[in-house]
KOLGU-4560 file (N, C-alpha, C; in nm, 3 decimals, padded with zeros to 5 digits):
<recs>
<n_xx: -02.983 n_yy: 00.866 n_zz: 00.428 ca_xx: -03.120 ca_yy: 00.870 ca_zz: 00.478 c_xx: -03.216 c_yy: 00.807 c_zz: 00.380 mol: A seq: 1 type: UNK>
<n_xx: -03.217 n_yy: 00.898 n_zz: 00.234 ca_xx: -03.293 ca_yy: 00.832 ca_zz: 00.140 c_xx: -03.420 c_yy: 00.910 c_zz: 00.115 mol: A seq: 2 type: UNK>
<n_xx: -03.474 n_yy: 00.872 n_zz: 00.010 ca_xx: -03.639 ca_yy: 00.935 ca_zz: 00.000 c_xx: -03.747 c_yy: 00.815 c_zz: 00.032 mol: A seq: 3 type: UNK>
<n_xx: -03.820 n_yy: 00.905 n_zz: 00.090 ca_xx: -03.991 ca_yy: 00.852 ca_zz: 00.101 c_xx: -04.090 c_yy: 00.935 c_zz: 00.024 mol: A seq: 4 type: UNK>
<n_xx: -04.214 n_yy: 00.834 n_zz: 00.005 ca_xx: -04.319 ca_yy: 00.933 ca_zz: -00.002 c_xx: -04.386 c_yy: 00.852 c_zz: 00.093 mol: A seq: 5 type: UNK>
<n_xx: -04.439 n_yy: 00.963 n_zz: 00.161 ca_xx: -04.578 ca_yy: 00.891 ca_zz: 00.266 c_xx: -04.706 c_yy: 00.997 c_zz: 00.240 mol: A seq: 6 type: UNK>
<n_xx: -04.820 n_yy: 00.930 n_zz: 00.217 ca_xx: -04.911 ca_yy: 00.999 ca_zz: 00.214 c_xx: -04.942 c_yy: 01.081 c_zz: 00.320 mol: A seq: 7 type: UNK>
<n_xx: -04.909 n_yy: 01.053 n_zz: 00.495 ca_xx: -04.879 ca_yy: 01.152 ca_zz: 00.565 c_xx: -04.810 c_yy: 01.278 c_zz: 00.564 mol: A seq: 8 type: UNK>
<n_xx: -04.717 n_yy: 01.308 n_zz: 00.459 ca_xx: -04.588 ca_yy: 01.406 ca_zz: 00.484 c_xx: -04.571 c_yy: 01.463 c_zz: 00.343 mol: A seq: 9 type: UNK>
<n_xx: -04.623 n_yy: 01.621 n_zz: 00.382 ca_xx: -04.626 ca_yy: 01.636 ca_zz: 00.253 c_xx: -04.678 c_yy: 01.636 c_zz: 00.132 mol: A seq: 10 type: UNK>
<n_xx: -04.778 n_yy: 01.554 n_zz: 00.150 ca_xx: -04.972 ca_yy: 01.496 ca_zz: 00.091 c_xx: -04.885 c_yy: 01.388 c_zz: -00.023 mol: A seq: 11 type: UNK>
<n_xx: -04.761 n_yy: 01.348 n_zz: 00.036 ca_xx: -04.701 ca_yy: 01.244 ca_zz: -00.067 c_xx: -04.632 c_yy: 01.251 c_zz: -00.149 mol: A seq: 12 type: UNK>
<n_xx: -04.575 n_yy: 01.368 n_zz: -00.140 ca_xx: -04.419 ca_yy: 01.406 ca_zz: -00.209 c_xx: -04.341 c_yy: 01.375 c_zz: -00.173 mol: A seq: 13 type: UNK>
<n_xx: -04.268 n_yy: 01.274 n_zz: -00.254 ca_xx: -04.099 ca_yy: 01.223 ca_zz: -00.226 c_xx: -04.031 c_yy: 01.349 c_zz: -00.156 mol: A seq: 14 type: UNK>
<n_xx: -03.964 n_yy: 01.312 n_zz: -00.016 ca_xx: -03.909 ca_yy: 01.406 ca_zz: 00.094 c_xx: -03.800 c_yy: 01.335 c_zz: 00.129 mol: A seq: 15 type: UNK>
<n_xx: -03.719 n_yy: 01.393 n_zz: 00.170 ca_xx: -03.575 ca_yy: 01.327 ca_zz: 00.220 c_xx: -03.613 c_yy: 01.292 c_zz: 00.380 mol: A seq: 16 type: UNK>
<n_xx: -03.599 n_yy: 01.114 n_zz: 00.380 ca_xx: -03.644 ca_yy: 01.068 ca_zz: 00.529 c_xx: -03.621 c_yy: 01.131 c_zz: 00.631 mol: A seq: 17 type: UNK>
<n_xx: -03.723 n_yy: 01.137 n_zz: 00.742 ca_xx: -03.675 ca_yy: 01.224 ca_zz: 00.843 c_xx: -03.691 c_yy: 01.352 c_zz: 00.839 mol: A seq: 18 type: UNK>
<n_xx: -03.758 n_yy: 01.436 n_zz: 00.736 ca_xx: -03.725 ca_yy: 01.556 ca_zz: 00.707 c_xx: -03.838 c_yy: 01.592 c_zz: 00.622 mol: A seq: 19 type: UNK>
<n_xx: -03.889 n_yy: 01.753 n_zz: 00.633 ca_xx: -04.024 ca_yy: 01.724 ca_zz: 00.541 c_xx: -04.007 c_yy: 01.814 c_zz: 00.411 mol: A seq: 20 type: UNK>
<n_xx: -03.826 n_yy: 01.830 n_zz: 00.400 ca_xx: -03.784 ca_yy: 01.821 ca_zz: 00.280 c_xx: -03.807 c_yy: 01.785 c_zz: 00.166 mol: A seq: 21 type: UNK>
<n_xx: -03.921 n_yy: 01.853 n_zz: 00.049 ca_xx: -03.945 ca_yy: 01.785 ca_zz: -00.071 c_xx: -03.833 c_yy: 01.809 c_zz: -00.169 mol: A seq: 22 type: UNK>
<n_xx: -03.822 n_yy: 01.656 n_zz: -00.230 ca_xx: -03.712 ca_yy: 01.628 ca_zz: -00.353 c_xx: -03.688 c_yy: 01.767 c_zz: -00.416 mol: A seq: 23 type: UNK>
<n_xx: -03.841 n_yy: 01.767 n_zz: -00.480 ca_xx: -03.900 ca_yy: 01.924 ca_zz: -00.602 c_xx: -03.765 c_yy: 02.079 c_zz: -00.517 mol: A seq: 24 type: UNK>
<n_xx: -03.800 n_yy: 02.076 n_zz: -00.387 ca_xx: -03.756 ca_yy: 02.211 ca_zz: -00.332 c_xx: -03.599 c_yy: 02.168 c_zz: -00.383 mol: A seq: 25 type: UNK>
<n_xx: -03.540 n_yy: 02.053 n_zz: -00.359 ca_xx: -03.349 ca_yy: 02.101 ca_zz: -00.334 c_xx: -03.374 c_yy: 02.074 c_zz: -00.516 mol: A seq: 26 type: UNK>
<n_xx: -03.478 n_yy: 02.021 n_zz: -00.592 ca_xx: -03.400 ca_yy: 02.024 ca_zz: -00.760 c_xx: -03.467 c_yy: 02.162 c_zz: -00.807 mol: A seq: 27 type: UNK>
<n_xx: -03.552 n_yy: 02.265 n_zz: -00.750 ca_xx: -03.519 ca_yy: 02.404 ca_zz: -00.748 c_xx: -03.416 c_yy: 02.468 c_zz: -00.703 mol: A seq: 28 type: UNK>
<n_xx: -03.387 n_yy: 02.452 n_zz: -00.621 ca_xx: -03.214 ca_yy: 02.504 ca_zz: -00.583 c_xx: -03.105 c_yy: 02.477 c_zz: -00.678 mol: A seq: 29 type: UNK>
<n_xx: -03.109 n_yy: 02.366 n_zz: -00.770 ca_xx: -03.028 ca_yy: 02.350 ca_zz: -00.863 c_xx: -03.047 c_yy: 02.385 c_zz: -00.971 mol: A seq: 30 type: UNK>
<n_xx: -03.171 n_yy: 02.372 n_zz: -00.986 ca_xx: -03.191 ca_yy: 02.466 ca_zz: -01.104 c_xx: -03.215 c_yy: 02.605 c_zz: -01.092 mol: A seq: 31 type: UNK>
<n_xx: -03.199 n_yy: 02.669 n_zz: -00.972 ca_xx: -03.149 ca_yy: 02.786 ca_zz: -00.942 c_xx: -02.967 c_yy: 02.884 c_zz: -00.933 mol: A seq: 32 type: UNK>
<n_xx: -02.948 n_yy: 02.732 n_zz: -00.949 ca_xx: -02.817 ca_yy: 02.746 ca_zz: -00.977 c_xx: -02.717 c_yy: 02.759 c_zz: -00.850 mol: A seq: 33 type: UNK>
<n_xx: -02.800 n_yy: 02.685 n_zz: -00.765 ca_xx: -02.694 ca_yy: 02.644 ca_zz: -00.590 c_xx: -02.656 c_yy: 02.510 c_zz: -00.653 mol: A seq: 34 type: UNK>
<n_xx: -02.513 n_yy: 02.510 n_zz: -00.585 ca_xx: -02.432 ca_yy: 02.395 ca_zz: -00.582 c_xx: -02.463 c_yy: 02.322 c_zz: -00.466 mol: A seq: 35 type: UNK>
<n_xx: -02.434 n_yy: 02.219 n_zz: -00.462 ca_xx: -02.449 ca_yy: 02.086 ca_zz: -00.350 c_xx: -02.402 c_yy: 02.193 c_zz: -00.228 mol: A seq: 36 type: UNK>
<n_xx: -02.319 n_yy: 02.270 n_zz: -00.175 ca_xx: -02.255 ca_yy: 02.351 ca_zz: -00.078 c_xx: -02.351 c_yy: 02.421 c_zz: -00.032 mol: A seq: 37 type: UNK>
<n_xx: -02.420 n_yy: 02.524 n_zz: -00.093 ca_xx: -02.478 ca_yy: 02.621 ca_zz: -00.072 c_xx: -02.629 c_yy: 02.555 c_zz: -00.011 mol: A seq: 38 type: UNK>
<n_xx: -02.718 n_yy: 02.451 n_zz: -00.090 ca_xx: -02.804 ca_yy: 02.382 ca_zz: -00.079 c_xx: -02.837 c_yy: 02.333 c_zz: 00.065 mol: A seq: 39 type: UNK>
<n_xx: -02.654 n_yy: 02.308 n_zz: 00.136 ca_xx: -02.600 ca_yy: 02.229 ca_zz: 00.241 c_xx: -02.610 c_yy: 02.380 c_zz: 00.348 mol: A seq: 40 type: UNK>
<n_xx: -02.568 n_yy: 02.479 n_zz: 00.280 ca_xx: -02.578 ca_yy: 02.580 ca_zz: 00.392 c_xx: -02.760 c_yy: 02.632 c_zz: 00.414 mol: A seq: 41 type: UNK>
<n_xx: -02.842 n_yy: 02.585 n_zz: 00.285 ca_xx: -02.958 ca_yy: 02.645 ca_zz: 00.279 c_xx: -03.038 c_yy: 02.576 c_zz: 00.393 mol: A seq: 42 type: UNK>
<n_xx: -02.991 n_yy: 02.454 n_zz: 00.383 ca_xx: -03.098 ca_yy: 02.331 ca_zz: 00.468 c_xx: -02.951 c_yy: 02.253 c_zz: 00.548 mol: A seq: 43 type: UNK>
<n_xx: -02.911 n_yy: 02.316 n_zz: 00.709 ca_xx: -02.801 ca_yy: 02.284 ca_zz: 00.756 c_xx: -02.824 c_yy: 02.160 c_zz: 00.761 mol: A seq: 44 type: UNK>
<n_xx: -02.972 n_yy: 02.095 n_zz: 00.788 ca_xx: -03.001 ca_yy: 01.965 ca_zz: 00.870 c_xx: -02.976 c_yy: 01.855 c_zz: 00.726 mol: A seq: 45 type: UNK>
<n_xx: -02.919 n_yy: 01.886 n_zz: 00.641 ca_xx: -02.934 ca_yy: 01.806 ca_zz: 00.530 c_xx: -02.751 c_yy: 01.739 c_zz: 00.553 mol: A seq: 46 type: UNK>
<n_xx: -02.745 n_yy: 01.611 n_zz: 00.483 ca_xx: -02.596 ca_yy: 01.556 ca_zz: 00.455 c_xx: -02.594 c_yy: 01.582 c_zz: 00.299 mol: A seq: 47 type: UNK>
<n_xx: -02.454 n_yy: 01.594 n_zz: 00.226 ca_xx: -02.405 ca_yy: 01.597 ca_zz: 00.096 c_xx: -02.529 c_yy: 01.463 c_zz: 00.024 mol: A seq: 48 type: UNK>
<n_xx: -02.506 n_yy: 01.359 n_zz: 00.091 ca_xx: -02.516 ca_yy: 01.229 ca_zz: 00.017 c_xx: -02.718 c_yy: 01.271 c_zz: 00.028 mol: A seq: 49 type: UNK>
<n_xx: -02.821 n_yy: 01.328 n_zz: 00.116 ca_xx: -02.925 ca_yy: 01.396 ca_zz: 00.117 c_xx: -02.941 c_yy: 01.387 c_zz: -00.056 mol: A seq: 50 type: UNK>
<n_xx: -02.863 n_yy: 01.520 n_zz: -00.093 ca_xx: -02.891 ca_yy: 01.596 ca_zz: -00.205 c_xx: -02.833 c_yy: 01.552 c_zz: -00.283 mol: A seq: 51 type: UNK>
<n_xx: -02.741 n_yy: 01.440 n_zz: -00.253 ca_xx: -02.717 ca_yy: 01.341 ca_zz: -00.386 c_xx: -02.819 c_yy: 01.225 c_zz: -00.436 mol: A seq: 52 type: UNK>
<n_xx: -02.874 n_yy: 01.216 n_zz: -00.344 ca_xx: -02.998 ca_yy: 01.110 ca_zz: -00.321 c_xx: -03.111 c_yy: 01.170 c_zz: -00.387 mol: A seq: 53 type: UNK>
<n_xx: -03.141 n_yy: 01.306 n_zz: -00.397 ca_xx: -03.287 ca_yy: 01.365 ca_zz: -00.452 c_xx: -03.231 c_yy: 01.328 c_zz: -00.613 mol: A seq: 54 type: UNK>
<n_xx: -03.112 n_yy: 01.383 n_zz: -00.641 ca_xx: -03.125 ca_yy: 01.438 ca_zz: -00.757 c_xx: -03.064 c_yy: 01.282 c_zz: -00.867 mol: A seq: 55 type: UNK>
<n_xx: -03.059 n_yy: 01.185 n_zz: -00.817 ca_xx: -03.058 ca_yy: 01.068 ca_zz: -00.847 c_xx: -03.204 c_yy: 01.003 c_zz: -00.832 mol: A seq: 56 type: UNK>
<n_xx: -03.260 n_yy: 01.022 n_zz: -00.751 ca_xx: -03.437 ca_yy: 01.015 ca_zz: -00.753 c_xx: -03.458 c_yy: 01.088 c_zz: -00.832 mol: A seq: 57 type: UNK>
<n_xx: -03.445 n_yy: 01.207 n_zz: -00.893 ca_xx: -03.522 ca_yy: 01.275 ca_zz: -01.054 c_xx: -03.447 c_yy: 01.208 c_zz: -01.146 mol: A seq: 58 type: UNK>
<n_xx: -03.323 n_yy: 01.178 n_zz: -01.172 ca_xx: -03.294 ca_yy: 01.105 ca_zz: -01.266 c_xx: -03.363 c_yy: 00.967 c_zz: -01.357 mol: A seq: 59 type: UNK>
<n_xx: -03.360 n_yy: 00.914 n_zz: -01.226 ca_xx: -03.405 ca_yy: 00.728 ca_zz: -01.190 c_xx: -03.543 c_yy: 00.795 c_zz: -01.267 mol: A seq: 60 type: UNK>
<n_xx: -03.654 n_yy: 00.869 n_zz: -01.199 ca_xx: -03.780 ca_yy: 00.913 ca_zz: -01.203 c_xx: -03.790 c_yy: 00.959 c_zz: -01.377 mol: A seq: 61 type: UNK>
<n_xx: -03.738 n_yy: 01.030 n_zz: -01.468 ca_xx: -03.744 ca_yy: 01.082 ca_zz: -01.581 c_xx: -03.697 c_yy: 00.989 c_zz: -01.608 mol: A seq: 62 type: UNK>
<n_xx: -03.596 n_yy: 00.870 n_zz: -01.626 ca_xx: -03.569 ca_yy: 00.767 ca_zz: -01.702 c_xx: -03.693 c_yy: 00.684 c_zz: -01.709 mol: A seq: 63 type: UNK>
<n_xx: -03.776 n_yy: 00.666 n_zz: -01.608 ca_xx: -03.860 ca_yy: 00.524 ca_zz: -01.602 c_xx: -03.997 c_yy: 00.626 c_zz: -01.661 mol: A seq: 64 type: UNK>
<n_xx: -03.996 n_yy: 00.743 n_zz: -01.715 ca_xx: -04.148 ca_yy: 00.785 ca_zz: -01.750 c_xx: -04.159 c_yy: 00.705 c_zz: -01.883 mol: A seq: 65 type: UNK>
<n_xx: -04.307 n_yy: 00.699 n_zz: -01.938 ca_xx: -04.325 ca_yy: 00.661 ca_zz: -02.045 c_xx: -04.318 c_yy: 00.761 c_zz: -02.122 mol: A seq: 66 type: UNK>
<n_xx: -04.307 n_yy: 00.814 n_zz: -02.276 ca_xx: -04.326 ca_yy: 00.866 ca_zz: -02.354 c_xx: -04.464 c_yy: 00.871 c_zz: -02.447 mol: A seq: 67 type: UNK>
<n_xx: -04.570 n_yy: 00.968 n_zz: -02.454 ca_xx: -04.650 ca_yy: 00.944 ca_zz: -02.509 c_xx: -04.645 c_yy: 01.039 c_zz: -02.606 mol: A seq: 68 type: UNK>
<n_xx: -04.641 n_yy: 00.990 n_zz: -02.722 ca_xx: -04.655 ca_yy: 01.068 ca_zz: -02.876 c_xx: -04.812 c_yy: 01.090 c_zz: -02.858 mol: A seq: 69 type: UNK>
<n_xx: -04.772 n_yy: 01.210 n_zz: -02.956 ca_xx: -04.940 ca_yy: 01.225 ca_zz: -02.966 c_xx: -04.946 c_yy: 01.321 c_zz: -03.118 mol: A seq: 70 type: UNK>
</recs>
């Protein structure tokens, strides 16, 4: 499916297309300590590759921040 942000959906939080699924909610679930399975039973309407897709969007997303010393 993939992520969007649309300023319509969500007031512009990256959401899993189709779905007004924000990224933030399934990388609380993991850092809640649900596995890809459980995540899948939390949100039936979701696919595996969904929640492989968010949490590769936070990755991608924390790699490309800048660092500001201060």
């Amino acid at each position: 499916m993939g992520i969007i942000a649309d300023p319509k959906v969500c007031h512009g939080k990256p959401v899993i297309k189709g779905t007004r699924i924000m990224v933030a909610n399934i990388l609380s679930l993991v850092a809640g300590g649900y596995d890809i399975q459980k995540i899948l039973e939390y949100y039936p309407e979701l696919k595996r590759q969904d929640v492989e897709e968010a949490i590769k969007y936070a990755i991608n997303t924390v790699q490309e921040e800048e660092l500001i010393m201060r």
